[in-house]
N, C-alpha and C positions, 0 to 999 in steps of 0.2 A: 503579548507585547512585553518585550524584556528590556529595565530601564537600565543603563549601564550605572557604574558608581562612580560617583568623581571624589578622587580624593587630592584635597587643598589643603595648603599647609596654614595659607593665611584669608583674610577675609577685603584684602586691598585688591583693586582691580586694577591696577597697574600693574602690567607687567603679568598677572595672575593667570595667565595663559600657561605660564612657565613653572609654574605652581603646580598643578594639576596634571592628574593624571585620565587617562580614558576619556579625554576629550574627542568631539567629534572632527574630521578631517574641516570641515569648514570655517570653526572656531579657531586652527591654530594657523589656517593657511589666512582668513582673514578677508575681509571681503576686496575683490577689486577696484583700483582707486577708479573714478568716474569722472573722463574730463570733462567739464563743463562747455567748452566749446570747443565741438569735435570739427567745427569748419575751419578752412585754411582764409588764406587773409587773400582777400581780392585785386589784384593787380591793378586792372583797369581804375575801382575805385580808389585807390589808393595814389595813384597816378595824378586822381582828377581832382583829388585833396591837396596833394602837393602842389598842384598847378595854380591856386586860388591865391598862394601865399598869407594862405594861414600860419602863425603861429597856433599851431597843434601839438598841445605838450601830453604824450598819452604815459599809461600809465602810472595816476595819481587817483584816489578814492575814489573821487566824485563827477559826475561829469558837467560843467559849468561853461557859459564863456564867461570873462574878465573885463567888460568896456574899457575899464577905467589905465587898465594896463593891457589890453587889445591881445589878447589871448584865450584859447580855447584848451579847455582842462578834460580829458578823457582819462577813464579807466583804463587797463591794458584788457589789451585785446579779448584775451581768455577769459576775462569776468566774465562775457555774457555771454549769454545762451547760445548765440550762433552770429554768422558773418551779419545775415540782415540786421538784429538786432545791433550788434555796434556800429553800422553804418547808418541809419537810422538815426540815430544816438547823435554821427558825428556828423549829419547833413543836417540836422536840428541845431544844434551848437553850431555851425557855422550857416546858417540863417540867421541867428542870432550876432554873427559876427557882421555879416552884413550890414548891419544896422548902425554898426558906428558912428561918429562924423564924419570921420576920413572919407567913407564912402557913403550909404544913402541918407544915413543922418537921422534916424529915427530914435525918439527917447527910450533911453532905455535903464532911466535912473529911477524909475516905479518898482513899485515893489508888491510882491503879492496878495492878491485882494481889490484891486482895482481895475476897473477897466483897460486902461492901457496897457497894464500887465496881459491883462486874458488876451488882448487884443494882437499882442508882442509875440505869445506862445502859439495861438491861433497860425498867425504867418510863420514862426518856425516850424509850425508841424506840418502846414502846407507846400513851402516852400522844401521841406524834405522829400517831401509825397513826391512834387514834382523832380527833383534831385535823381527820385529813383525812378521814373519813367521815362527820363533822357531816354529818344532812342537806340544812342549806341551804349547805353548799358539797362535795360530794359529787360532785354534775354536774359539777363546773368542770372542764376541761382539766388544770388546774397542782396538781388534788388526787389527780389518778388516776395511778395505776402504771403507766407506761408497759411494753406488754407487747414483747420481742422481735421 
């Protein structure tokens, strides 16, 4: 086994690629960037988001709705892992949206650690479930649970 010799001039690794000599071909080419979410964005759901007249501001950190200023807060798109997963995400936040007063009027000024909380997230996670079983989007790739 013959180790090659690398000769560096400094001991900073910045940039330190450029330093050296007799590196191997994979250290200078660098590893390939890895898109995080290689799925494209779902028309149909997309459409059915629109339709509900959510204020849907995506794009932002975290993903939250807002009662108090009746808006729903999403990452952009490419944060996660794949189409289900931000759809998911965004039929959870707008079950939460639901709840306003405007429309069914369910409290939503509790806060984590309480019953009516658990009870609040219970029905957004349900009401997503069903979000993604509509029959006419059901088939889709980005509505199904990805199995193991």
């Amino acid at each position: 086994m013959q180790v090659a010799r690398m000769d560096c001039e400094t001991t900073s690794t910045t940039g330190a690629e450029n330093q050296c000599e007799n590196l191997p071909d994979n250290i200078i080419a660098g590893k390939p960037l890895r898109v995080r979410n290689p799925d494209a964005r779902d028309g149909l759901a997309d459409k059915f988001l629109l339709s509900t007249g959510a204020d849907i501001r995506e794009g932002h950190g975290e993903a939250y709705y807002m009662p108090g200023h009746d808006f729903i807060s999403l990452p952009p798109f490419e944060a996660f892992k794949g189409a289900d997963h931000f759809y998911n995400v965004a039929f959870h936040e707008l079950t939460h949206w639901t709840g306003h007063s405007s429309r069914l009027s369910r409290d939503l000024r509790k806060r984590f650690g309480c019953r009516e909380y658990a009870a609040e997230e219970l029905i957004a996670e349900l009401g997503a479930a069903l979000m993604r079983l509509r029959p006419d989007m059901s088939t889709r790739r980005s509505f199904r649970r990805r199995r193991p």
